[in-house]
Every structure is written in C-alpha cells, then in structure tokens.
C-alpha positions as CSV (number, residue, x, y, z in Angstrom):
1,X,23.6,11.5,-45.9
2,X,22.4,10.2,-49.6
3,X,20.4,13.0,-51.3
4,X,16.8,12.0,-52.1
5,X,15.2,12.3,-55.5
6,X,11.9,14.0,-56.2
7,X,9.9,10.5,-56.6
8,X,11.6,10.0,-53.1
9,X,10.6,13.2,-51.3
10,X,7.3,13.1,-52.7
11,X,6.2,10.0,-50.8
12,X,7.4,11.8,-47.5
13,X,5.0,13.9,-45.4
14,X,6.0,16.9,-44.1
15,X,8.3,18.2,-46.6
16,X,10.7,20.6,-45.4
17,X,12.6,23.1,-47.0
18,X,16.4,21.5,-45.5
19,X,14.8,18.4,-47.5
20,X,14.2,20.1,-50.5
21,X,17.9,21.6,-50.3
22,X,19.5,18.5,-49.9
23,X,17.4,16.9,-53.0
24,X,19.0,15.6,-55.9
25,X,19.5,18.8,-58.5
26,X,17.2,16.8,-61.3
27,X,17.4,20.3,-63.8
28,X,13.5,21.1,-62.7
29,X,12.3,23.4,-60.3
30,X,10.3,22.9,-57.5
31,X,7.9,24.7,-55.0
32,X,7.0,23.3,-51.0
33,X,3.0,24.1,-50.6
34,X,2.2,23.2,-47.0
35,X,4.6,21.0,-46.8
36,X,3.9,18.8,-50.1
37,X,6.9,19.1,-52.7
38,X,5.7,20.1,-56.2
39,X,7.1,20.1,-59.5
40,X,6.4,23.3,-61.0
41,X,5.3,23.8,-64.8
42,X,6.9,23.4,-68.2
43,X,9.8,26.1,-68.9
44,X,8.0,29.6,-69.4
45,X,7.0,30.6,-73.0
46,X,8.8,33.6,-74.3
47,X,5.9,35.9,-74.3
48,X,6.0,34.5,-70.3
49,X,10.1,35.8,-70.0
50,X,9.6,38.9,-72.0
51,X,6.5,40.4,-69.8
52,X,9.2,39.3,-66.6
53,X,12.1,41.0,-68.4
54,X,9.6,44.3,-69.3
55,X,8.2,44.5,-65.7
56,X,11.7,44.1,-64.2
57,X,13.4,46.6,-66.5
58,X,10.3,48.9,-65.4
59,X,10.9,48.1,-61.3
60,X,14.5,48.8,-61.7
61,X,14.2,52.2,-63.9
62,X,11.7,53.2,-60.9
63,X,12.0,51.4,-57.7
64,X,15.5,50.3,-57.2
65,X,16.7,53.3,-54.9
66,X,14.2,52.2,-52.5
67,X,13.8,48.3,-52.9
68,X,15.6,44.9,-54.0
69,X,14.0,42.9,-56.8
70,X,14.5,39.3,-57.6
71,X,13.4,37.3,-60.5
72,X,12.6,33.9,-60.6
73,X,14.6,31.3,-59.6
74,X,14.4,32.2,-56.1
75,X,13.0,30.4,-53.1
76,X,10.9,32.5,-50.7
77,X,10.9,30.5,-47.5
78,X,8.0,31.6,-45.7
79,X,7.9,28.7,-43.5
80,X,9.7,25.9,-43.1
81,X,6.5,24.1,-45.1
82,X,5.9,26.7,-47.4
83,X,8.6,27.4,-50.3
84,X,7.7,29.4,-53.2
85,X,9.3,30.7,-56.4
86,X,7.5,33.9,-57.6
87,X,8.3,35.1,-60.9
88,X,9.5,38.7,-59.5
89,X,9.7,40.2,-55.9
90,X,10.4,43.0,-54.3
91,X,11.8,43.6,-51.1
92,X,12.0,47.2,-49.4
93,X,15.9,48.2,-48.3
94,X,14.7,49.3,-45.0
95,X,13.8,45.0,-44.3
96,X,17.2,43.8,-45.9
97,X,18.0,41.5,-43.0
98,X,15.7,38.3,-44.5
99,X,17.9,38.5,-47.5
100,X,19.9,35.2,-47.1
101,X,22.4,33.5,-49.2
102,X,20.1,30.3,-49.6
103,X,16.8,32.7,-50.3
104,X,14.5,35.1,-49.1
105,X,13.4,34.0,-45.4
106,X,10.1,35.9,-44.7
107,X,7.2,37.7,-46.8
108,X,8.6,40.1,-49.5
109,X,6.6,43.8,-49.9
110,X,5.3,42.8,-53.1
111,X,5.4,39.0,-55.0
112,X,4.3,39.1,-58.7
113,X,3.7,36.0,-60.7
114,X,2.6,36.2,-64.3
115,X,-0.4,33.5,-64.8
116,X,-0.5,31.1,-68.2
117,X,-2.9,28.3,-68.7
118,X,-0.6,25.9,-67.2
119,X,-0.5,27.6,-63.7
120,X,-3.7,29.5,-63.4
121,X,-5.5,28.0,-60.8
122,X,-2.0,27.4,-58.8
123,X,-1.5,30.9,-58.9
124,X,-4.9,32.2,-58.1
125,X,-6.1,29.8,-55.9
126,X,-3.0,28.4,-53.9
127,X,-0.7,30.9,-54.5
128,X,-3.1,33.5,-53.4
129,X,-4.1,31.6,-50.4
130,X,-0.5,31.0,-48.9
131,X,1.0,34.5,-50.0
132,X,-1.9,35.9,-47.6
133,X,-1.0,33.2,-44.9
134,X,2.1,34.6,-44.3
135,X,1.7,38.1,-44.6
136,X,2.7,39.2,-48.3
137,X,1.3,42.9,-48.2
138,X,0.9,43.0,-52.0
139,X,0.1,40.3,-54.7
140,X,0.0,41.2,-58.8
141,X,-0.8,38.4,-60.9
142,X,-0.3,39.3,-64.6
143,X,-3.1,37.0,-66.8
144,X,-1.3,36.8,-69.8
145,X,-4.1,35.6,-71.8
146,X,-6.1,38.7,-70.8
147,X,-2.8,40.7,-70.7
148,X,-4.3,42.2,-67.0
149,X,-2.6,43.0,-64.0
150,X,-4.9,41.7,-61.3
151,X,-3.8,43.9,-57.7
152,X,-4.7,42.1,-54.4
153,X,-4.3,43.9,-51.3
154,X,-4.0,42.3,-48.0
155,X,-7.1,43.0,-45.9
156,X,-6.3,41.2,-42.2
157,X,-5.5,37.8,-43.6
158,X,-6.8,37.9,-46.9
159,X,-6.6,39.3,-50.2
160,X,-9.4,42.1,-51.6
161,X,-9.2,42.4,-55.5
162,X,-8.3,46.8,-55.2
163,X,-8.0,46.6,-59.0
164,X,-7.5,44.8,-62.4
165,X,-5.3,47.2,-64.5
166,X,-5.6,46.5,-68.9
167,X,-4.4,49.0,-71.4
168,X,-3.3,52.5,-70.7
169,X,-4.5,52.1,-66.9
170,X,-1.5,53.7,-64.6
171,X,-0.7,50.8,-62.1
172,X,-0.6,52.6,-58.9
173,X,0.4,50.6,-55.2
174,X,0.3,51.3,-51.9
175,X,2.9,49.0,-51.1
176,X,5.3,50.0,-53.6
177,X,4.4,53.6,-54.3
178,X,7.4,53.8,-56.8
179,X,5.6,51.5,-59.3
180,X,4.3,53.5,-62.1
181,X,3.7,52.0,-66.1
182,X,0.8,50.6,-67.6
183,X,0.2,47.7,-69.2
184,X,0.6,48.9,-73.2
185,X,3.8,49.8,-71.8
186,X,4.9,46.3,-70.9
187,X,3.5,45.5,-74.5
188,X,5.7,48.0,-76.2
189,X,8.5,46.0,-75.7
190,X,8.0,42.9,-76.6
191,X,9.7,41.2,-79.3
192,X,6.2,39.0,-80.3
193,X,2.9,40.3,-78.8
194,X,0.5,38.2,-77.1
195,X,-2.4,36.9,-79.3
196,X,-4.5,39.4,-77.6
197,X,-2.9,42.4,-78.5
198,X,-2.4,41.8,-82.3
C-alpha cells in the first residue's frame, strides 16, 4: 500500500492514527485532533527546550522511582481519533502496561505542555478540552511569556484551574505528589532567561 502525504491525509475525514503511521515521514510533526490531522508549530525556541530540559531534569531528580516520563516526540494515542504529542508526560509504574512500542495507548497521570504564542490557544482551548475527554487526571501548561505554571485538575469530565504557580510558589500535585520545585527554580537554569525575568 503507497504511503500518503500530509496534503493527502488532510483531505480525508476520519483520520486515524494507522493512517497517520503509515504517512509519508515529511521531517514535521503532526498531532490527530478528533480525527483531523494537524501540522504542529514551528521547531520550539530554545527558551521552549530549556524550560522542557529544567522541568524534566527536575521530574527525574524527584519522581522517577515512582513514574516514567517522556518528552516530546511521543504520540499519546488516546483514541484512535485523538493523537497528541505533549511536551512531557508522566506515567505512574504501577499503569506500565499502555506503554507500547509505537506510543503511549491511554491517558498518562500527568501531560505537561509549555504554551508560546504560536500554540496558545491550541493548548488551552483544544488541548485542554481533549486531555479532559479522555481522562488525563492532571494538566500543567507552562505560559512561557508569563513564565506561570497553570495546574488544571480534572473535576468529572473537565478541568478546574486549582492553581497558577509564578516565582518562589512550591508546585504541589495531587496526582504526582513527588513533584516539588518552583518556578525560579526552572529559571535558575537556564542558559538565556525569558524576557520576563530579566
């Protein structure tokens, strides 16, 4: 079977994730939102990598005798519809078995993306929205432009805002109880702060 290009899957409706595996590797990379394929924004900005690489080096000095983390690329299939890419995930070792090979097949314990101007609204509108569909106990979103961590807890089937987090503030979480650094902390390592913070 011939491998279809994005401008090919794009014109089909549903798009599935055995589609989107079998699609030509073009170099970019690509989320399924219910079931429409979509590119996915410009490479991240270094200030972008070096928050991920901070908050991972964090999770791991903290959390790693207890969960597995990923950072992004990986594909969270939460449906066959709904593909996503979150910038860092964690998944507790006691729910190992929806670790595959080809991704993560169900809701991780905690998805974190970290928000720039280019995927804002995607991430707090759309992201939000699906996360919650299928069950993701805990959603950060770091606003880089605010340098916040915004905490949403899921409530039945949506999100409630428990807490935005700036500064010294101790991020604390239900879900993953392990977590503990602030924001300044993140900060202290980086190799160029964010225009905020000079």
């Amino acid at each position: 079977m011939k491998k279809k290009t994005y401008e090919e899957l794009i014109k089909e409706s549903p798009v599935t994730y055995e589609m989107y595996a079998e699609m030509v590797d073009d170099g970019n990379r690509y989320e399924i939102s219910d079931g429409v394929l979509e590119l996915m924004s410009p490479a991240p900005t270094t200030t972008h990598q070096s928050v991920s690489h901070e908050l991972l080096f964090s999770l791991n000095t903290s959390c790693r005798n207890e969960y597995i983390i990923y950072s992004a690329p990986v594909d969270v299939i939460l449906s066959a519809t709904e593909v996503r890419q979150p910038d860092l995930i964690l998944i507790h070792r006691s729910r190992m078995d929806i670790i595959e090979e080809r991704g993560i097949n169900g809701a991780p314990d905690l998805v974190v993306e970290i928000s720039s101007k280019h995927s804002r609204r995607r991430d707090k509108v759309q992201k939000r929205i699906a996360y919650a569909k299928y069950g993701v106990p805990e959603y950060w979103i770091i606003d880089l432009s605010s340098f916040t961590l915004e905490q949403y807890v899921l409530e039945g089937e949506r999100y409630e805002l428990a807490e935005v987090y700036a500064e010294d503030e101790t991020i604390r979480s239900q879900a993953v109880a392990c977590a503990s650094f602030s924001m300044n902390e993140l900060a202290q390592g980086l190799p160029v702060l964010p225009d905020r913070l000079k």
